[in-house]
C-alpha positions as CSV (number, residue, x, y, z in Angstrom):
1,X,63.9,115.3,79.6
2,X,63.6,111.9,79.1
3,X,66.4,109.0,78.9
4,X,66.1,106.3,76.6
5,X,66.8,102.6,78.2
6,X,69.8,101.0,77.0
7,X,69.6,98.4,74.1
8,X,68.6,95.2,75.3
9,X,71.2,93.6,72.9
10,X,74.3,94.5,75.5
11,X,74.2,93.8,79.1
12,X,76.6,93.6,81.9
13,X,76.8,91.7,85.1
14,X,75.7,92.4,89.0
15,X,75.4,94.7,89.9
16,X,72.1,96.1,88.2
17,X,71.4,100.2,89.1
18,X,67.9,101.4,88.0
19,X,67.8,104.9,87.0
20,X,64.1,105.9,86.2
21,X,63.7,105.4,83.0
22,X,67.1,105.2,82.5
23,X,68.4,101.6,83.3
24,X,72.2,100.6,83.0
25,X,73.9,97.2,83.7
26,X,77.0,98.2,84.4
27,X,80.2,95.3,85.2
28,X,81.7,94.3,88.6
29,X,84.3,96.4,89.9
30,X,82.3,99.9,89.5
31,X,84.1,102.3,91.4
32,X,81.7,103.1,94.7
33,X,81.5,107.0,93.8
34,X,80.1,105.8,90.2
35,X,77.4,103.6,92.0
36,X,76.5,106.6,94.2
37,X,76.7,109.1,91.4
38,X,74.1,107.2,89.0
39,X,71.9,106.1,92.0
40,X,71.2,109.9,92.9
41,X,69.5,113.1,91.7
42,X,72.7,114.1,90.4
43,X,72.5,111.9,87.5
44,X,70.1,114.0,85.7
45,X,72.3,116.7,86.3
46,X,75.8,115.0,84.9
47,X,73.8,113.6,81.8
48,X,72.4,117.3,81.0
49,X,76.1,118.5,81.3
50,X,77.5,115.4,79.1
51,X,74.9,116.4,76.9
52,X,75.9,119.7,76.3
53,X,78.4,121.0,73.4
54,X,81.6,118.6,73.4
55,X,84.8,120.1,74.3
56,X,88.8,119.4,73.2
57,X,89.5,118.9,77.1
58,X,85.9,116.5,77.5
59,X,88.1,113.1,77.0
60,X,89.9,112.0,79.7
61,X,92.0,108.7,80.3
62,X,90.2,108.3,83.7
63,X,87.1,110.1,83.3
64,X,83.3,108.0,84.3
65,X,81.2,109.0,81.7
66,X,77.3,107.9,81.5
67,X,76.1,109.7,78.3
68,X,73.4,109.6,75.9
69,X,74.9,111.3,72.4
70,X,73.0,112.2,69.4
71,X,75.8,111.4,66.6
72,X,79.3,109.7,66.7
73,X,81.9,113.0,66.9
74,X,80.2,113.6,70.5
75,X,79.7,110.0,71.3
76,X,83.9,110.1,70.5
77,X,84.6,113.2,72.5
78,X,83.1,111.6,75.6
79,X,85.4,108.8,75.9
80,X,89.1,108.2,76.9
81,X,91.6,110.0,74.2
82,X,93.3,106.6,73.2
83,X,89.6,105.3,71.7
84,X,88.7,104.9,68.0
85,X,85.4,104.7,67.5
86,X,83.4,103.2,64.1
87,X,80.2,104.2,62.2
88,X,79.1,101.9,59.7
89,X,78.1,103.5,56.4
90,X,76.3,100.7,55.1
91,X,73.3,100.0,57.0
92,X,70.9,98.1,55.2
93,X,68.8,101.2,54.5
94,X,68.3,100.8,58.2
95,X,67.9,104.2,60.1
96,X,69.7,104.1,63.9
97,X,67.0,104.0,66.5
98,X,67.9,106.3,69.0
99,X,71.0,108.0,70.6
100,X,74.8,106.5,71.0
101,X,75.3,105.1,74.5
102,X,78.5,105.9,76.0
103,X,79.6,104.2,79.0
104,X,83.5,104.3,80.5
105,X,84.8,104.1,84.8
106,X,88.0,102.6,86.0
107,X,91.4,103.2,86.0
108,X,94.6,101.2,84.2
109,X,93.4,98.0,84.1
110,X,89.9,97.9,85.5
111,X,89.2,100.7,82.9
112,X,86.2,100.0,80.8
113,X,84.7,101.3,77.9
114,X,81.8,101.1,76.0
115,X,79.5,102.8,72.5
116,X,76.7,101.3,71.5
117,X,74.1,102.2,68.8
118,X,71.1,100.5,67.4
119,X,69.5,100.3,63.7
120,X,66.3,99.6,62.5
121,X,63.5,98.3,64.5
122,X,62.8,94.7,65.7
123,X,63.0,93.1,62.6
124,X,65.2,94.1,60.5
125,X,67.6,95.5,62.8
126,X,71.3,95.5,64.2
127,X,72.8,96.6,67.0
128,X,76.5,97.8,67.0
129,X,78.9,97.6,70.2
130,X,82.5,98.6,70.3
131,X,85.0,99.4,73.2
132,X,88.8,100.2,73.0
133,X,90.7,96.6,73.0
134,X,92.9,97.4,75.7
135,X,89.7,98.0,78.2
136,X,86.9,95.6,79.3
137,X,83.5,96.0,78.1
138,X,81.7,98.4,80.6
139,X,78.2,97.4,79.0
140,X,78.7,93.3,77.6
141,X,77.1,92.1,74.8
142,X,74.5,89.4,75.2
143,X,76.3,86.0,74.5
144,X,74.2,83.5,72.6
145,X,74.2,79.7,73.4
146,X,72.9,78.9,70.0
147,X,75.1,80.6,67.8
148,X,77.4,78.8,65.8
149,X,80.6,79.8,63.5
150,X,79.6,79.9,60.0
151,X,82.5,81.7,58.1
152,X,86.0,83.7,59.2
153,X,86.3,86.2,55.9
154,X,88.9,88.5,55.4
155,X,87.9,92.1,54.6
156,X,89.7,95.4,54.3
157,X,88.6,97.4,56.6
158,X,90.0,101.4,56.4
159,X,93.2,101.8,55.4
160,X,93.8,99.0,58.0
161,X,94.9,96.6,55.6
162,X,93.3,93.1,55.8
163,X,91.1,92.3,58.9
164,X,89.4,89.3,60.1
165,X,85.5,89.0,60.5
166,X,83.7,85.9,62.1
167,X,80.4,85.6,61.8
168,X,77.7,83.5,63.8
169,X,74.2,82.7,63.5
170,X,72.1,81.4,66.3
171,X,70.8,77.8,64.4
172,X,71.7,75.6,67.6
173,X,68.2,76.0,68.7
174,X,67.2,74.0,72.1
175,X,66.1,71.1,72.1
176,X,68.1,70.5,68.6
177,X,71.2,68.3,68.0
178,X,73.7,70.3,67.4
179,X,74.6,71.0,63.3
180,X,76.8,73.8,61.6
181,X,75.7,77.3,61.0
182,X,75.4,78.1,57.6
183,X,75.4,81.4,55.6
184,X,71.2,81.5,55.7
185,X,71.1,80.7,59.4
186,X,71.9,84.6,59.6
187,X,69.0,85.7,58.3
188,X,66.6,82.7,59.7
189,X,68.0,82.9,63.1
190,X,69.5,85.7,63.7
191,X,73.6,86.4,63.3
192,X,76.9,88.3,64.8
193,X,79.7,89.5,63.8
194,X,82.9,90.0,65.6
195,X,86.1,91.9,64.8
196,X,88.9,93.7,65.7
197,X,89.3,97.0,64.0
198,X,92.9,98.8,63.5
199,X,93.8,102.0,62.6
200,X,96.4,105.1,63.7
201,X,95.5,108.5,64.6
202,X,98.9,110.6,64.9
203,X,101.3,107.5,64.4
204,X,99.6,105.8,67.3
205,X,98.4,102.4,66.7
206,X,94.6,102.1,68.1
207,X,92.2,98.5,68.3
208,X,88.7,98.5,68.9
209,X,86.6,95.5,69.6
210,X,83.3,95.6,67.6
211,X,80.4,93.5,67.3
212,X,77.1,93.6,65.6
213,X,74.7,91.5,66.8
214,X,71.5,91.1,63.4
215,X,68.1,90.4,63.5
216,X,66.7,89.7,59.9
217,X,69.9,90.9,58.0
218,X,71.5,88.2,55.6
219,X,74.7,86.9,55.6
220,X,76.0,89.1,53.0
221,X,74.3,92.4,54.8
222,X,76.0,91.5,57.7
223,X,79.2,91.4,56.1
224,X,78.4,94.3,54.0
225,X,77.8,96.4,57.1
226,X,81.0,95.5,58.6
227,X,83.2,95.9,55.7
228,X,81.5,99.6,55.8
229,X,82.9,100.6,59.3
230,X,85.2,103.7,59.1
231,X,87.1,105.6,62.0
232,X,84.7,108.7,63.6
233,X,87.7,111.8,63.5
C-alpha cells in the first residue's frame, strides 16, 4: 500500500519525521509516544487500521490520529468530536488530487488539529486547510512573504450568518518595492484566502479556521470557492 506525501502547501516546524514515502512535518511539542509511533513499523499498521470503516466511538477529544481518508465523513470521524469540518462545493471544475490528510496529538491546550485536501494539479489548483479554532495547527500552512491584502468581503457562509473573508495575493515579489495587491494579482501571482467558519451541531457553537491557498484561480474563483464551503455531518 502506498502513502501519498503530504501537500507541499502546509508545513509545520522542527521537528521533521520521515516516514518512507510518507513524510509529515508535524509542530513542536509532539508528544514522545507520537514521535516513536510514526518513526516505527507500526505506522503502517495504525494507518491500515485508521483506514478501515469509521466508527461512532473513532473521535476522541485526545486521540493522535495520522490518517489518510478517501472523502470528508471519514476524514470527520477521525478527528476530535468538537471539530467541524468544510467541503467546498464549488471548485473551479477542479477535481481533488488525492486523499484528505488528517493530522491531531495533544491534550487541552497543546491539542492540535489538522484536514487538508488538495484540487487540481499545479496550475490551476487550490489547496484547502482547516483545524478547529480552539487548537493549533498540527500541520501549518506555508506563510508567504509576498502576499499582500487585497480585499476583506463579507460573505454568508451556511446558515452562519455573515462571515469575513480576506484575501491575499503574492504581488510583493523580491526584489520589488513594495505596492498593493489588487484583485488580478490572484490569478498572476497566486492568492489566499482566510476565514473563520461558524456553525452549531446540537446547540453547540463550533469555529474552524480555513484557508485556501490558489494557484491560477481568479479573484472571484477564490471567493467563489469559499463562499461554497458547507459543514461535512
Amino acid at each position: 500500500m502506498r502513502h501519498r506525501v503530504l501537500d507541499p502547501s502546509y508545513s509545520c516546524p522542527v521537528p521533521l519525521i520521515r516516514l518512507a514515502p510518507l513524510r509529515l512535518r508535524l509542530g513542536i511539542g509532539v508528544p514522545r509516544a507520537v514521535v516513536w509511533a510514526l518513526g516505527s513499523a507500526l505506522v503502517l499498521a495504525l494507518v491500515l487500521a485508521l483506514g478501515a470503516a469509521p466508527s461512532v466511538h473513532a473521535a476522541q477529544g485526545t486521540q493522535d490520529v495520522v490518517r489518510s481518508s478517501t472523502n470528508y465523513g471519514r476524514a470527520l470521524s477521525a478527528l476530535d468530536d468538537d471539530v467541524t469540518l468544510w467541503r467546498p462545493t464549488y471548485t473551479a471544475s477542479l477535481r481533488r488530487n488525492g486523499p484528505i490528510d488528517v493530522i491531531a496529538y495533544g491534550k487541552g491546550d497543546k491539542r492540535a488539529t489538522f484536514a487538508g485536501s488538495t484540487y487540481g494539479k499545479r496550475v490551476p489548483s487550490f489547496t484547502l486547510s482547516q483545524k478547529a479554532a480552539q487548537t493549533r495547527w498540527a500541520a501549518t500552512p506555508v506563510s508567504h512573504e509576498t502576499a499582500g491584502l487585497v480585499r476583506t468581503p463579507s460573505i454568508r457562509l451556511d446558515d452562519a450568518g455573515n462571515v469575513r473573508v480576506r484575501i491575499f495575493a503574492n504581488c510583493r515579489q523580491p526584489g520589488t518595492s513594495l505596492r498593493s495587491c489588487t484583485a488580478a494579482d490572484v490569478a498572476k501571482f497566486g492568492g489566499t484566502a482566510e476565514l473563520l467558519a461558524r456553525s452549531t451541531v446540537d446547540g453547540d457553537p463550533r469555529a474552524t479556521t480555513v484557508r485556501i491557498d490558489s494557484n491560477g484561480l481568479s479573484y472571484r474563483q477564490l471567493l467563489r470557492v469559499a463562499r461554497g464551503l458547507v459543514p461535512v455531518s
